[in-house]
N, C-alpha and C positions, 0 to 999 in steps of 0.2 A: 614459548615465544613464537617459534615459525606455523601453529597451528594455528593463532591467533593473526598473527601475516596472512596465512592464505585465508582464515575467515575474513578478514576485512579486506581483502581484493575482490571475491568472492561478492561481498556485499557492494563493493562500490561499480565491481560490473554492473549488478544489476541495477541499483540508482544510475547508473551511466545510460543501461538500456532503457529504463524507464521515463527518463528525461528527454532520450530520446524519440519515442512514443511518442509522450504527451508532447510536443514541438510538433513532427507530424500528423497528430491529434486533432489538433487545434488550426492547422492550419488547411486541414481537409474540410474542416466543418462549415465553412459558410459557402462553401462549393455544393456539397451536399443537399443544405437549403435552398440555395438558390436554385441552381440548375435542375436536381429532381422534382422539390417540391415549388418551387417558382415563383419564393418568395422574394421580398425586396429586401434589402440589403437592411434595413432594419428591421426588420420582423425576423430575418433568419439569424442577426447577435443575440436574439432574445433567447434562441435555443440554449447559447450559452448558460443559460441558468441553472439549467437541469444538471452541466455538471459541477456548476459552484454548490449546490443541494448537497449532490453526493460527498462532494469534499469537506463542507463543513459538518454535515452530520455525522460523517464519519471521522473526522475529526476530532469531536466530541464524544463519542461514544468510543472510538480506539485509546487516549489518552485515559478515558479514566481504567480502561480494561489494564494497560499496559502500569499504571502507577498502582494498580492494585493487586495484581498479579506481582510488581516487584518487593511491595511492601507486605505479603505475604510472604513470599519466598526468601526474606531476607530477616524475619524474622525466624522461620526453620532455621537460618544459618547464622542463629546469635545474635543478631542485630545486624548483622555486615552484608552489605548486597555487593554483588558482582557485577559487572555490564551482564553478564550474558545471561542473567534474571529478565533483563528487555526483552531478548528474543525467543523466551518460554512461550509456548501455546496456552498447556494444561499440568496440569499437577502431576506429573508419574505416580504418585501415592491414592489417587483419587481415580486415574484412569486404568480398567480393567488389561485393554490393550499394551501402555506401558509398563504393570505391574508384572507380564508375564517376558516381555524384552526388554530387556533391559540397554542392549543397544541403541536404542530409539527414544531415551531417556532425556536425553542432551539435545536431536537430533531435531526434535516439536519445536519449531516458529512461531511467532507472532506473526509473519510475516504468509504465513501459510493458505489464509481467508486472500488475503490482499494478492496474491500469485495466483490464485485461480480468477477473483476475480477479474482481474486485469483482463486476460484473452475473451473469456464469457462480454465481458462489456463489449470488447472489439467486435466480436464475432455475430453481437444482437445488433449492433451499430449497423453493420456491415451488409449483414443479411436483409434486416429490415428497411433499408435504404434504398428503396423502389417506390415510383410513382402511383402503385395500386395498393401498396400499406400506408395506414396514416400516420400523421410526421410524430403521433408520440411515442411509437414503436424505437425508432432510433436513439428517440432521447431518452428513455428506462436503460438503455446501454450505453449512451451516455453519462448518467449517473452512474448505475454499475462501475464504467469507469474510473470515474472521479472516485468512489468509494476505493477501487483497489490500489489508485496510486497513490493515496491518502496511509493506508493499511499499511504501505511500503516504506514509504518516503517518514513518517512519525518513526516506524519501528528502527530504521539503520539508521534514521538522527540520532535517538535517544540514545541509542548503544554506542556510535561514534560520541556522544558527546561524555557518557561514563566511564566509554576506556580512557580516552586523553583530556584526562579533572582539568591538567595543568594546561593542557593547550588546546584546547576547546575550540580557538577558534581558526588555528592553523586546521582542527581536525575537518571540520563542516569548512569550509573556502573550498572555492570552485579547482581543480585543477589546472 
């Protein structure tokens, strides 16, 4: 039970960090258009798009990675899935790397793709964000973004919403 405590603080740090990103995310970006690249206040929300892109296609393609990885893995285990089926990467029977540690078995995220990409997004936002690169350079990191908070935000839902069946929605409510 208290490994299970510290996993799920662990995780709602991070949904805490990442919400908090995305807030000052969102609200750096029509500064960026405007002011670097010298758009008008509607041409620079349209940037916005690039990371609604990122979020719903990854969206799409995270949800079914993570319902088919669980319904794999819960079939290994009888029929019975666990929460923490959600937060598997990879198969440790399939991967050469897991098959020789066994430490590291438990250890593989779902969440793993979606943490790296988070800072790569920031950091191509970031860099690219100069009046002598052109403005779709920022938005590909952009996207990247919306891609890793997407990656995030699905995987510690699904797993909060598995561990607590019965209270579902006391689990996911804001703090």
């Amino acid at each position: 039970m208290a490994v299970f405590i510290v996993r799920l603080r662990l995780l709602l740090a991070m949904l805490t960090m990442q919400v908090n990103f995305l807030s000052v995310f969102l609200t750096t970006l029509p500064s960026i258009f405007q002011e670097v690249y010298r758009e008008s206040i509607g041409i620079a929300g349209l940037n916005y798009i690039s990371l609604g892109i990122g979020m719903f296609v990854t969206a799409q393609a995270n949800a079914r990675f993570i319902d088919t990885l669980y319904k794999r893995l819960s079939k290994r285990n009888g029929g019975v899935g666990k929460p923490e089926y959600r937060l598997r990467a990879s198969d440790p029977t399939r991967c050469w790397l897991l098959r020789k540690t066994s430490t590291l078995t438990l250890q593989t995220a779902a969440m793993v793709p979606g943490t790296f990409l988070l800072p790569i997004g920031l950091f191509i936002t970031g860099w690219t964000a100069r009046a002598d690169v052109h403005w779709i350079a920022p938005n590909i990191g952009i996207l990247i973004v919306g891609a890793g908070m997407v990656m995030n935000f699905q995987t510690i839902q699904t797993y909060i919403i598995d561990s607590f069946t019965l209270y579902t929605a006391s689990g996911t409510s804001p703090p």
